[in-house]
GUFIBA-654709 format. One record per residue (C-alpha): residue number from 1; residue in one letter; x, y, z. Coordinates in nm, 4 decimals, always signed. Example, Ala and Ser with C-alpha at 12.3 -4.5 7.8 and 13.67 -1.06 7.14 Angstrom:
BEGIN
+-----+------+----------+----------+----------+
|  nr | rest |       xx |       yy |       zz |
+-----+------+----------+----------+----------+
|   1 |    a |  +1.2300 |  -0.4500 |  +0.7800 |
|   2 |    s |  +1.3670 |  -0.1060 |  +0.7140 |
+-----+------+----------+----------+----------+
***
This chain:
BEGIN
+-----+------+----------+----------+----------+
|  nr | rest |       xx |       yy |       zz |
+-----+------+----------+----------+----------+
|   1 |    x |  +4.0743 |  +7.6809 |  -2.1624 |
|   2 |    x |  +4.2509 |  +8.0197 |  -2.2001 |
|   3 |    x |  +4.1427 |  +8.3584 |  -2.1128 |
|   4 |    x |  +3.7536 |  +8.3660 |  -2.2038 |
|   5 |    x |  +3.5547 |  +8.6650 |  -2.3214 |
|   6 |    x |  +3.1441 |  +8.7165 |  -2.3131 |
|   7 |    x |  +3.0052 |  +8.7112 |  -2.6876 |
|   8 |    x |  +2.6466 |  +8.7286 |  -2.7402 |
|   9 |    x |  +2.4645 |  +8.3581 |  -2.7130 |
|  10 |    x |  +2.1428 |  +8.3130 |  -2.8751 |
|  11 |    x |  +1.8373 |  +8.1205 |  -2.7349 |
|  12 |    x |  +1.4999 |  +8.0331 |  -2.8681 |
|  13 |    x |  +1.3437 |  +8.3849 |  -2.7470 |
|  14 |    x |  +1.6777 |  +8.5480 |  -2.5735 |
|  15 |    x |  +1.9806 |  +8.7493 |  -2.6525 |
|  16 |    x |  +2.2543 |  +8.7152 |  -2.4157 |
|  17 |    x |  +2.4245 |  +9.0320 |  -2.4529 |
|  18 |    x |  +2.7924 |  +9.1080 |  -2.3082 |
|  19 |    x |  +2.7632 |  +9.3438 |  -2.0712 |
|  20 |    x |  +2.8671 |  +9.6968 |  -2.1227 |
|  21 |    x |  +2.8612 |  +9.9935 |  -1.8850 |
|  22 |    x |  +2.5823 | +10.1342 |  -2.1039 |
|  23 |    x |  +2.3842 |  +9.9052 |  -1.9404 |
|  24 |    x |  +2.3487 | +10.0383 |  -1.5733 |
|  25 |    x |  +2.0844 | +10.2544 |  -1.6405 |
|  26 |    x |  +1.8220 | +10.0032 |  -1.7446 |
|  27 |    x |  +1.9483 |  +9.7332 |  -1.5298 |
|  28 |    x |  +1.8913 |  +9.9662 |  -1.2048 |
|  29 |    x |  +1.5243 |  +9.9782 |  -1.2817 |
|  30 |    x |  +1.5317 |  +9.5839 |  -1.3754 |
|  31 |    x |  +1.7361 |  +9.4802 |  -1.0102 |
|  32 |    x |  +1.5267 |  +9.7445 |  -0.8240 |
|  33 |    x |  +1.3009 |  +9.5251 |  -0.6497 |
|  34 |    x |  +1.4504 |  +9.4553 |  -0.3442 |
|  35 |    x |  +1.3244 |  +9.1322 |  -0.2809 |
|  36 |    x |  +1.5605 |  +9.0110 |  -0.5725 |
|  37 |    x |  +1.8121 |  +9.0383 |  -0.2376 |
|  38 |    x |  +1.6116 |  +8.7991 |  +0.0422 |
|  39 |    x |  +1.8791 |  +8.5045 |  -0.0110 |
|  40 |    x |  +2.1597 |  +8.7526 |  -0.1564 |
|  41 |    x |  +2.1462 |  +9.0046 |  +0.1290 |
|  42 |    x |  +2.2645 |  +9.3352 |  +0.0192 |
|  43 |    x |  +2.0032 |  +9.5957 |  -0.1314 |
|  44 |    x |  +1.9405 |  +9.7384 |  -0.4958 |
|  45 |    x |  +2.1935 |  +9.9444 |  -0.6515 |
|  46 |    x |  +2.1130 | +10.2840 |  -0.7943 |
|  47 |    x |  +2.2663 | +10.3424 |  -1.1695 |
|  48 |    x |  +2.6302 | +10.5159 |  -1.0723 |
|  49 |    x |  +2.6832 | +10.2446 |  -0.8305 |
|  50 |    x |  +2.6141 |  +9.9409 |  -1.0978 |
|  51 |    x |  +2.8230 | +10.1331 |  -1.3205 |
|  52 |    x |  +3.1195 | +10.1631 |  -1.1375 |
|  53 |    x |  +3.0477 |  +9.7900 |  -1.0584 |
|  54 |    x |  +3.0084 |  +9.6984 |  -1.4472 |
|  55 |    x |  +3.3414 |  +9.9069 |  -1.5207 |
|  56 |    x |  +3.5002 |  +9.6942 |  -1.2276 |
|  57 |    x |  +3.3491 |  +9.3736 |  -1.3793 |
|  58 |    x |  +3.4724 |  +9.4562 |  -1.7030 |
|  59 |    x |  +3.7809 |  +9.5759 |  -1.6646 |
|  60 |    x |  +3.8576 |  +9.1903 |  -1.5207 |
|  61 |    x |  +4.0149 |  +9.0444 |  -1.2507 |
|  62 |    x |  +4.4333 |  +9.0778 |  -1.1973 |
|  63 |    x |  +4.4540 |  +8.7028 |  -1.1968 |
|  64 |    x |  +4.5127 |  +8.5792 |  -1.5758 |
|  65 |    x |  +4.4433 |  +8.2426 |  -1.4668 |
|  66 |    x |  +4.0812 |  +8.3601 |  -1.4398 |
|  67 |    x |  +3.7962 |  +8.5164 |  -1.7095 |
|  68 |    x |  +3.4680 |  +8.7306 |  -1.5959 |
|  69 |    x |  +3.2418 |  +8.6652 |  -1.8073 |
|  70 |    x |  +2.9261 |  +8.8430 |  -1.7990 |
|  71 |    x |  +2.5854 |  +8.9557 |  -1.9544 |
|  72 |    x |  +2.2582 |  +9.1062 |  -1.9475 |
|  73 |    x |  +1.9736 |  +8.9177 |  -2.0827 |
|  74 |    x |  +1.7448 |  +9.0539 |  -2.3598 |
|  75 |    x |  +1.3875 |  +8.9248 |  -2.3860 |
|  76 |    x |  +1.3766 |  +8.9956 |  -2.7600 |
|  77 |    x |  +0.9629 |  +8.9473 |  -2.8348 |
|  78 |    x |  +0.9825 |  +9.2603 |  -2.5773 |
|  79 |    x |  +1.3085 |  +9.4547 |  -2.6709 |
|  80 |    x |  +1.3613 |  +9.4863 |  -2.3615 |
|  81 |    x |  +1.6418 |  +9.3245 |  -2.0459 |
|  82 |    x |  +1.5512 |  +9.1202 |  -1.7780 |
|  83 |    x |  +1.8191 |  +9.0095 |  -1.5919 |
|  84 |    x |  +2.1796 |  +8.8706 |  -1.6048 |
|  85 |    x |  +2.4123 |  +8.6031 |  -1.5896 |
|  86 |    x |  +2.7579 |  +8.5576 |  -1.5320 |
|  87 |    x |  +3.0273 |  +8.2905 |  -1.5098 |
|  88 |    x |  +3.3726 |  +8.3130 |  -1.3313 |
|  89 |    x |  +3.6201 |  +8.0858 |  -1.5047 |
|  90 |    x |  +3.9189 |  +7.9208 |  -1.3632 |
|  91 |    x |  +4.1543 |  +7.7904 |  -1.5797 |
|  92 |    x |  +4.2862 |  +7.4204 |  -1.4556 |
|  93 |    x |  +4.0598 |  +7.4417 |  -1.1153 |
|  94 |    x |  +3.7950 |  +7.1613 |  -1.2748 |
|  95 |    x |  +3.8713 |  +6.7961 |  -1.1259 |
|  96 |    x |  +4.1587 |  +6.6354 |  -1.2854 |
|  97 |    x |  +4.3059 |  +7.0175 |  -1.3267 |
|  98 |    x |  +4.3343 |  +6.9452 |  -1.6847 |
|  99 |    x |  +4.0546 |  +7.1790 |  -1.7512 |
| 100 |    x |  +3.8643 |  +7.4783 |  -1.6424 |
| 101 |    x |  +3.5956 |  +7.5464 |  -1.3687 |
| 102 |    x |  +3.3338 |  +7.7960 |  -1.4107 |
| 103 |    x |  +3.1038 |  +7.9280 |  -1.1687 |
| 104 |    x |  +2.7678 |  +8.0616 |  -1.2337 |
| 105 |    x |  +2.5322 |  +8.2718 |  -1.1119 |
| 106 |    x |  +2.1752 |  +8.4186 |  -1.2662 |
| 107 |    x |  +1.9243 |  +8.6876 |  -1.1214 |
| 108 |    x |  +1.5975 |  +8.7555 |  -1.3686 |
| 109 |    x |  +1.4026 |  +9.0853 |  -1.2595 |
| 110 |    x |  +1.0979 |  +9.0209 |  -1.0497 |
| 111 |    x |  +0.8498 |  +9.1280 |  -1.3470 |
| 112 |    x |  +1.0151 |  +8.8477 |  -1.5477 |
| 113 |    x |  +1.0032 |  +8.5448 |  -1.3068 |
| 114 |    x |  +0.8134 |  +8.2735 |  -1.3735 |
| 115 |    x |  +0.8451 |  +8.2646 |  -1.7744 |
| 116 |    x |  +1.1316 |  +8.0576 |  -1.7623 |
| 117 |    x |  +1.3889 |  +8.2949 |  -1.8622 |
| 118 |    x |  +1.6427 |  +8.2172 |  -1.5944 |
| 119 |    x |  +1.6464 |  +7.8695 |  -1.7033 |
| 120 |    x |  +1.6491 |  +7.9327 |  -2.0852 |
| 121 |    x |  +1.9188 |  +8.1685 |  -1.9967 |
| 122 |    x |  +2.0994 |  +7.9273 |  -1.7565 |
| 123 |    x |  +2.1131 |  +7.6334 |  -2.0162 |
| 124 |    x |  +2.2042 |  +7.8220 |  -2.2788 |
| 125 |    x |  +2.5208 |  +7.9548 |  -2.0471 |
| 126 |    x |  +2.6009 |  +7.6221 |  -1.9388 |
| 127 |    x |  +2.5905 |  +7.4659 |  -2.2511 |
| 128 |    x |  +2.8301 |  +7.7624 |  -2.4295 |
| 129 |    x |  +3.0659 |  +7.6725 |  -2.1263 |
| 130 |    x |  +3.1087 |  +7.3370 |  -2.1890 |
| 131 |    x |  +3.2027 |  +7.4397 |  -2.6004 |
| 132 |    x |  +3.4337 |  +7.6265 |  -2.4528 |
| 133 |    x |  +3.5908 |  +7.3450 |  -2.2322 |
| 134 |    x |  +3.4743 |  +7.4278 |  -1.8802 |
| 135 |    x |  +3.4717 |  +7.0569 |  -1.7550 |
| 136 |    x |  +3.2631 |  +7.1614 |  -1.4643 |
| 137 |    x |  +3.0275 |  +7.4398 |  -1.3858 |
| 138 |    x |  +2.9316 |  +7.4844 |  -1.0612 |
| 139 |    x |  +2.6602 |  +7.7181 |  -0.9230 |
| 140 |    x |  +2.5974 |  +7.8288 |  -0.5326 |
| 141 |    x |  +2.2609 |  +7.8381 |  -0.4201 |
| 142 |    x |  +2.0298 |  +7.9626 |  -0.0718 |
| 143 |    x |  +1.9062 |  +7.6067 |  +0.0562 |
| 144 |    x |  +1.5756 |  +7.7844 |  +0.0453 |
| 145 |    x |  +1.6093 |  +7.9209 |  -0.3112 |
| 146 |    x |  +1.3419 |  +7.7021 |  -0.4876 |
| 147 |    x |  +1.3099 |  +7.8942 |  -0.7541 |
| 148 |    x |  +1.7258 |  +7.8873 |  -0.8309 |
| 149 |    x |  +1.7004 |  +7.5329 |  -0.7095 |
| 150 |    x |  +1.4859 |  +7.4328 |  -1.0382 |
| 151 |    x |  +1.6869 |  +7.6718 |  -1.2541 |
| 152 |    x |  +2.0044 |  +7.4449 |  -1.1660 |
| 153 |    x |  +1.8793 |  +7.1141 |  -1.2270 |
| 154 |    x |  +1.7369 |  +7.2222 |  -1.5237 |
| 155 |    x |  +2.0975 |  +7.3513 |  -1.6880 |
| 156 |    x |  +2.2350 |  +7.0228 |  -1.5515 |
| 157 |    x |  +2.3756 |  +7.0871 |  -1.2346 |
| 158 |    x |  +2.2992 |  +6.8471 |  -0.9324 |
| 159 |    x |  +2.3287 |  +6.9089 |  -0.5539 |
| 160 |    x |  +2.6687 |  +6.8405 |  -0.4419 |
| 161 |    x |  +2.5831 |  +6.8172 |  -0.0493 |
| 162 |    x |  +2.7979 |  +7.0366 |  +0.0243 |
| 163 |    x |  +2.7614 |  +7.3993 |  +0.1900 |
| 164 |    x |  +2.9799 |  +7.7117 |  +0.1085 |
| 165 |    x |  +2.9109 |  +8.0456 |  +0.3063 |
| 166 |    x |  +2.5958 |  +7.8678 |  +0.3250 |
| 167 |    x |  +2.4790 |  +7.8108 |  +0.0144 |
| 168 |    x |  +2.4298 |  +7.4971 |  -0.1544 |
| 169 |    x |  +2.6870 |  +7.3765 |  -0.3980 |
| 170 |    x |  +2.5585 |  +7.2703 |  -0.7267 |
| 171 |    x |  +2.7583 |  +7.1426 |  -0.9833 |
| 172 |    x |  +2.7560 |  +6.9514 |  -1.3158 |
| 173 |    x |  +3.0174 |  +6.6700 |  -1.1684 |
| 174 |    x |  +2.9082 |  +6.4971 |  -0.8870 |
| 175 |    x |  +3.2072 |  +6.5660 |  -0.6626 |
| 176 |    x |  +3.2506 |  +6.9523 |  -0.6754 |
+-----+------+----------+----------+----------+
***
């Protein structure tokens, strides 16, 4: 798996959309409830700060080994975004080091939650991933993250039993 760049993926009722710069505005007001950051830590960012952090995101990281991948997600009944995901991807880090790794992470706006967007989103990541060659994903989550908890096991990761920084590892082979 070579260098890997966001392109829109298409659900059932979602659009994930690359993410552009453009879209620090209404992602502010979307990630401005700050209990989005009880098992993140951290607080909400205002628009100029998640747009220098979208122009850092975008621009890419320095290693080529690695791809940033990342996108806002478009509830399109509504016309309107409600949250993101994202996916790091390591070429040659998955087990065997024949293929890639990619680590995931989702956040869905507080006025969203509980229409299963994160995991329509989350499957829909996971499963463009793997047609892309990832041959693991792997997600970290709060032990007391329920809510991410189901979101995981519903795109096909699994607990690994393992902690990192505190978080639970969850991945789609058993031993990441």
């Amino acid at each position: 798996m070579n260098a890997v760049s966001a392109e829109p993926i298409r659900t059932a009722r979602l659009t994930l959309v690359p993410l552009t710069a453009e879209h620090a505005g209404p992602m502010a007001a979307v990630l401005g409830d700050p209990a989005l950051h009880a098992f993140t830590g951290g607080s909400p960012l205002d628009a100029d700060a998640l747009r220098a952090r979208y122009e850092r995101w975008i621009a890419g990281p320095a290693d080529p080994a690695v791809s940033w991948c990342n996108w806002v997600i478009r509830l399109e009944e509504a016309d309107c975004l409600t949250g993101t995901v994202q996916a790091t991807i390591t070429a040659g880090a998955a087990p065997g080091g024949r293929s890639a790794l990619a680590e995931v992470a989702w956040v869905v706006g507080t006025k969203w939650q509980g229409q299963d967007i994160a995991t329509e989103a989350a499957r829909a990541l996971v499963e463009w991933l793997g047609q892309r060659g990832a041959g693991a994903v792997v997600a970290h989550i709060h032990p007391d993250h329920r809510a991410s908890a189901a979101v995981a096991a519903a795109a096909g990761l699994r607990p690994t039993g393992r902690l990192s920084d505190g978080e639970q590892v969850w991945s789609t082979v058993p031993d990441r």
